[in-house]
Kinemage of the C-alpha trace (Angstrom):
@kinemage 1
@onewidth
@group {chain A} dominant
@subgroup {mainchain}
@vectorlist {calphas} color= white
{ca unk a 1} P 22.632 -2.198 4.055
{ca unk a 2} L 20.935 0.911 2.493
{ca unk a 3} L 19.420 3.233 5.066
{ca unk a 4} L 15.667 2.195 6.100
{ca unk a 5} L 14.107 4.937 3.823
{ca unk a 6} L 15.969 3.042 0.624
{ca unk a 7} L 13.568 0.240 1.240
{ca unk a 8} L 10.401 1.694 1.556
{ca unk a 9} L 7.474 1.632 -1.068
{ca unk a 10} L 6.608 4.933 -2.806
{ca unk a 11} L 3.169 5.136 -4.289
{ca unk a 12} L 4.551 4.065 -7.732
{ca unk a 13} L 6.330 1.111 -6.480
{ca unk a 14} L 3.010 -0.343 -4.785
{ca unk a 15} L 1.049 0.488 -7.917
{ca unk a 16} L 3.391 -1.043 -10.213
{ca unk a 17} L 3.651 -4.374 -8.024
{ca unk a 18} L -0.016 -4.458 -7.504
{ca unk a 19} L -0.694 -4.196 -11.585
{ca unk a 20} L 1.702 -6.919 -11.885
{ca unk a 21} L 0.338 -9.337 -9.653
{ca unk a 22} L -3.105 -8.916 -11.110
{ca unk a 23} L -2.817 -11.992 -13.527
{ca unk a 24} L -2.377 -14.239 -10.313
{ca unk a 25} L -5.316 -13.036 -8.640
{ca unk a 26} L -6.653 -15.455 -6.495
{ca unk a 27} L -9.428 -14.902 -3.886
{ca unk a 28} L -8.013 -17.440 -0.633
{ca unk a 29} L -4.951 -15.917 -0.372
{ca unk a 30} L -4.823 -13.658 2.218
{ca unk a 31} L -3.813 -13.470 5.799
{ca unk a 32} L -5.988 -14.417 8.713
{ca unk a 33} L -7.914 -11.439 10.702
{ca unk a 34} L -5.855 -11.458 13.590
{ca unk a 35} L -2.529 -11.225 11.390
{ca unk a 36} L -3.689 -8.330 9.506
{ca unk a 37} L -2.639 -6.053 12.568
{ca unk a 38} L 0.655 -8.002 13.532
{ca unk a 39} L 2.508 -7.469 10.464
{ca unk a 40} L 3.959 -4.055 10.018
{ca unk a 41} L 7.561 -2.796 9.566
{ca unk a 42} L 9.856 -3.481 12.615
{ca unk a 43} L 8.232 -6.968 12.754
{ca unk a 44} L 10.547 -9.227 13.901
{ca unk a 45} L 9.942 -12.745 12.485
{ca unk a 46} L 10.576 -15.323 14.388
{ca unk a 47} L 11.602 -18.601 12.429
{ca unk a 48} L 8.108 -20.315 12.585
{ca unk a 49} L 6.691 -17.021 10.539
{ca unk a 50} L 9.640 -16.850 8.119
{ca unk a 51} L 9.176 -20.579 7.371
{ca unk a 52} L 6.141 -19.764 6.276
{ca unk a 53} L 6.499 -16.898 4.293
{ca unk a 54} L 7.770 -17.779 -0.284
{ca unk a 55} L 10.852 -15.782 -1.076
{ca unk a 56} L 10.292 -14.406 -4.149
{ca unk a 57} L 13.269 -14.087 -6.935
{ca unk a 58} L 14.161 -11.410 -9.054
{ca unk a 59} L 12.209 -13.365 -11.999
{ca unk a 60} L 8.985 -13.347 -9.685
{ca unk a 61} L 9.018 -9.598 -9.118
{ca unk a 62} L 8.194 -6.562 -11.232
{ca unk a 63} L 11.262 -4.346 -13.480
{ca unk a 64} L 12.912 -2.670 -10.899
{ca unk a 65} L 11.817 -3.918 -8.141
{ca unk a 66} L 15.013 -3.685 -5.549
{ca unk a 67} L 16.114 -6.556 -3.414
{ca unk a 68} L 19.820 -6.970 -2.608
{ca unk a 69} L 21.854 -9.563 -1.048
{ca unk a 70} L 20.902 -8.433 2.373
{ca unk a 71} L 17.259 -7.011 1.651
{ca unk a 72} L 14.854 -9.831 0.526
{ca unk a 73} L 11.318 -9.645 -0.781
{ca unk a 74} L 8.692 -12.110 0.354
{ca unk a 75} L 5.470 -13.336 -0.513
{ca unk a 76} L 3.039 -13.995 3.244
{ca unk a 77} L -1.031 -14.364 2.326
{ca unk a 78} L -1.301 -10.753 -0.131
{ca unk a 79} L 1.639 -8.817 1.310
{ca unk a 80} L 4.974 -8.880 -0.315
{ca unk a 81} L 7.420 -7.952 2.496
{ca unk a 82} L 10.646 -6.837 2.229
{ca unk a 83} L 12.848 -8.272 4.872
{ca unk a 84} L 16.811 -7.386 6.351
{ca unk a 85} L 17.995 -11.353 5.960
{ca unk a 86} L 19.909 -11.288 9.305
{ca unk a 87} L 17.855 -9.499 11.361
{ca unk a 88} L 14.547 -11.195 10.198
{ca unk a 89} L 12.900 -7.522 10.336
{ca unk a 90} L 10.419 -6.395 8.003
{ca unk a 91} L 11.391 -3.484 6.362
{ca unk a 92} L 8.061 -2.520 4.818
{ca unk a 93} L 5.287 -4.575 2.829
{ca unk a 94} L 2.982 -3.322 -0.115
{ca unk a 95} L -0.312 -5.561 -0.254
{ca unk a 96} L -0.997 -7.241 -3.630
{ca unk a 97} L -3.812 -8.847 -4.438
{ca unk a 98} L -4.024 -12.273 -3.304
{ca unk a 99} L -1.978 -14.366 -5.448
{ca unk a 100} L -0.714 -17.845 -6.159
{ca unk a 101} L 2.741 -18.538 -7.411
C-alpha cells in the first residue's frame, strides 16, 4: 500500500465528490448522533460495522477518484470512507451529502 498521506482527501477531492453526489441527495441518510464522533481515520471496523457499510465501485465514484486493490472506498450514512481491506482501518472519509445508491 501507498503511504497514509496517498489516501487522504485534499480540498479538491472532497469538493469534487461532494458536487457529484448532489443528484442523489437524499435527506435520511445520515449517521446517527452518537456515530458522528466514532468514525474518524484509524477507526478500526469491526465486522458488524463493515457489514454495514456499501462498497462503492469505480463506476459509483467520481473521475479520478483513487481506490486500489488494497484501498477501498465505502459508502456509511453521508461519509464515503476509504478503507485498507485487510486491516479494516479507515484511512480517511470526506462527507457527502446524504445519498441513496
Amino acid at each position: 500500500m501507498d503511504k497514509l498521506d496517498d489516501w487522504k482527501f485534499g480540498d479538491a477531492d472532497k469538493k469534487n465528490v461532494q458536487n457529484f453526489y448532489k443528484k442523489y441527495a437524499d435527506k435520511d441518510g445520515g449517521l446517527p448522533p452518537g456515530w458522528q464522533k466514532k468514525v474518524k481515520p484509524g477507526w478500526q471496523i469491526d465486522d458488524e460495522w463493515f457489514g454495514r457499510m456499501n462498497p462503492l465501485s469505480s463506476a459509483d465514484l467520481p473521475a479520478g477518484f483513487k481506490i486500489s486493490d488494497d484501498v477501498g472506498a465505502y459508502l456509511l450514512g453521508d461519509k464515503i470512507l476509504r478503507v485498507d481491506k485487510k486491516s479494516k482501518k479507515m484511512l480517511d472519509y470526506v462527507d457527502v451529502p446524504s445519498i441513496k445508491l
